[in-house]
N, C-alpha and C positions, 0 to 999 in steps of 0.2 A: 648618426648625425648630431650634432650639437645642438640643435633644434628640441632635440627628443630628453636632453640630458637636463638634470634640476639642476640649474647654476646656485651655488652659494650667494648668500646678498652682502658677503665679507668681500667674495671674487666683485662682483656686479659694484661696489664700492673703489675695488682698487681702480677699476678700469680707466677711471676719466684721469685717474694719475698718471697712469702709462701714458693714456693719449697725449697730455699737457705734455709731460718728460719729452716724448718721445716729440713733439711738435719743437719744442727748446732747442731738440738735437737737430734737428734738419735745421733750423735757422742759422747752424752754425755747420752747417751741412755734412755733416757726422753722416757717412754712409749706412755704416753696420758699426754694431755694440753686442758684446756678449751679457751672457744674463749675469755674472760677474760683474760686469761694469755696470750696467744696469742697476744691481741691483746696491751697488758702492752710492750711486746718486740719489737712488729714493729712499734706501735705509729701510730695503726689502730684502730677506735672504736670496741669494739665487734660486734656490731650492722654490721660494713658494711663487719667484715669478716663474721657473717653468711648469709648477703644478698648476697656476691661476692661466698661463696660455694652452696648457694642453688641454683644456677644459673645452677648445675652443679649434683645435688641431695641431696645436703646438709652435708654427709659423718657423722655426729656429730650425737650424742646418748644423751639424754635427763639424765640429771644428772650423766657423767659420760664424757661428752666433746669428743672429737677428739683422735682415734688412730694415734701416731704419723706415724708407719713403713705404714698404712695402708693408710694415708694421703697421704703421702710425696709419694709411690706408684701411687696413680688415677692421682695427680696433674703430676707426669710424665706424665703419662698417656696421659691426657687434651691437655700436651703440645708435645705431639708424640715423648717424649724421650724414648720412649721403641720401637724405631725404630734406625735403624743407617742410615746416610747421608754421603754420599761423597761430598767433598767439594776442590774446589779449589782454588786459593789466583792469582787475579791477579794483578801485583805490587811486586815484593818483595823488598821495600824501605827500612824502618827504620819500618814505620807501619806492613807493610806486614811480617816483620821477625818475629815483636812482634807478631802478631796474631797464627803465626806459630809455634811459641814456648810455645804456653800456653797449657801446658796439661792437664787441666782440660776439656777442649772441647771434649777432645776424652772418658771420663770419663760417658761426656753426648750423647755418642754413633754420634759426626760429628767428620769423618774420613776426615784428610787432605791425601789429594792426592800429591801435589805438588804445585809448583808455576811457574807463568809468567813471563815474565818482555824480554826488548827490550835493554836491557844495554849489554853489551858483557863481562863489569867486575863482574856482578854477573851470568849470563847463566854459566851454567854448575858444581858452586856449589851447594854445600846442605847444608840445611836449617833441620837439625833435625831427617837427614835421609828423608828427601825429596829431590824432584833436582829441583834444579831453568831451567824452560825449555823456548827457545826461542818461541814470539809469531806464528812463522809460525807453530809450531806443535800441536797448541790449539786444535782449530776445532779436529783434527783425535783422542788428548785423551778424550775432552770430550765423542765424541761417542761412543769411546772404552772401557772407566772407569766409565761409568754408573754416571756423575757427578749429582748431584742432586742440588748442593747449591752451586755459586760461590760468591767470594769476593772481590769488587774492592778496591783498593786501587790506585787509578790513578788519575790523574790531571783530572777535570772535563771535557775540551777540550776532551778529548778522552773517556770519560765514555759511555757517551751514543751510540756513536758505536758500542764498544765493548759487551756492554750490551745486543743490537740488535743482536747481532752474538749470542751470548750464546743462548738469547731463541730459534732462532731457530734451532740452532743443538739440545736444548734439554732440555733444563738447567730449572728448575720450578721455581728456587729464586734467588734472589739475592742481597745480603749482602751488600749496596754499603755505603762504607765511602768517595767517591769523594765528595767534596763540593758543590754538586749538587742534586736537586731531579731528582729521575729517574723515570717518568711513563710510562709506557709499557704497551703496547695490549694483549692482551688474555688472560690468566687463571697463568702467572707468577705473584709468591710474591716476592713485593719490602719490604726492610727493609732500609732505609735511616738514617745512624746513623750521625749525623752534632755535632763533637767533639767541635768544636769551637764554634757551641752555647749552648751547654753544659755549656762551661766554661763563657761565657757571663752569662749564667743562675745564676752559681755559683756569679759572680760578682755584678747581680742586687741585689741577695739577701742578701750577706754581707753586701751591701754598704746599704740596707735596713736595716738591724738591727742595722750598725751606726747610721741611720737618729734616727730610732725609740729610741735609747739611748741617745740621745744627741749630738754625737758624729758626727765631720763631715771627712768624708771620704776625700784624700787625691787625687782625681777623679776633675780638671777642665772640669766643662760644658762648659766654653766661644768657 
């Protein structure tokens, strides 16, 4: 069973791109795609999208390639989008509003609950039909609103505190955008997303394609 098998976290990466891809294709109601065509769109070998689904049972039909609606269903699936999350935002800065306002999230069954934050100019507004809630009332909604998943958005100085408090009222994940890695004890998932080297990413690789064109980037090393 694929329950039993150690997925790659190269596979576990590609996956939400299949999902989006493959979400793109039914909008345009594309029945079936072969992992050729497949893999023509995402600028993935064929080769490594059927080793990355066979990890998984393969789904594909021999001369006859991949059900798109029946695809893009399992890789939900895989990814426990056919489940709903509660989810809470703590921070509600500039980042946290953004998160908050993205409704596509709720589309993938994570239910924002509400937000946090320690400011007294944003406590007590809302945020999209949620309410910006002071932190001394944390602790009592998580345990009351069955949180499942929160999200930091907070200065790293205070991440990891706060992050300790969540797990243990209750909290299984945690989303954390502080500039920080978060490691924690016992059976909580960390998701560490580091926007800023993201964009560092973004900056090697341009200034890479200058070098490699001849072309010299506008970047003093001295």
């Amino acid at each position: 069973m694929c329950e039993e098998k150690q997925i790659s976290a190269a596979v576990i990466r590609r996956l939400p791109r299949y999902y989006r891809y493959l979400g793109d294709l039914l909008e345009k109601d594309v029945v079936r795609i072969s992992s050729r065509e497949l893999s023509e769109k995402m600028k993935v070998t064929a080769s490594q999208i059927r080793q990355d689904l066979n990890n998984f049972g393969g789904f594909g039909q021999q001369g006859y390639g991949y059900n798109v609606s029946y695809l893009y269903s399992e890789i939900g699936k895989i990814l426990g989008l056919d489940k709903s999350y509660n989810v809470i935002i703590i921070g509600a800065g500039h980042l946290g509003q953004a998160i908050a306002n993205y409704t596509d999230f709720e589309k993938r069954g994570f239910k924002f609950r509400a937000l946090f934050d320690i400011d007294p100019k944003v406590i007590g507004t809302s945020i999209r039909g949620m309410d910006v809630l002071p932190m001394s009332q944390l602790e009592s909604f998580v345990k009351e609103n069955n949180i499942n998943i929160a999200a930091l958005t907070l200065p790293k100085s205070k991440a990891g505190a706060v992050a300790s408090d969540l797990v243990s009222w209750g909290v299984k994940a945690i989303w954390n955008f502080a500039p920080t890695d978060l490691n924690l004890s016992g059976d909580v998932v960390v998701e560490n997303v580091h926007l800023a080297e993201s964009l560092m990413r973004l900056s090697y690789n341009m200034n890479a394609a200058e070098s490699k064109d001849g072309r010299k980037g506008n970047i003093s090393w001295s």
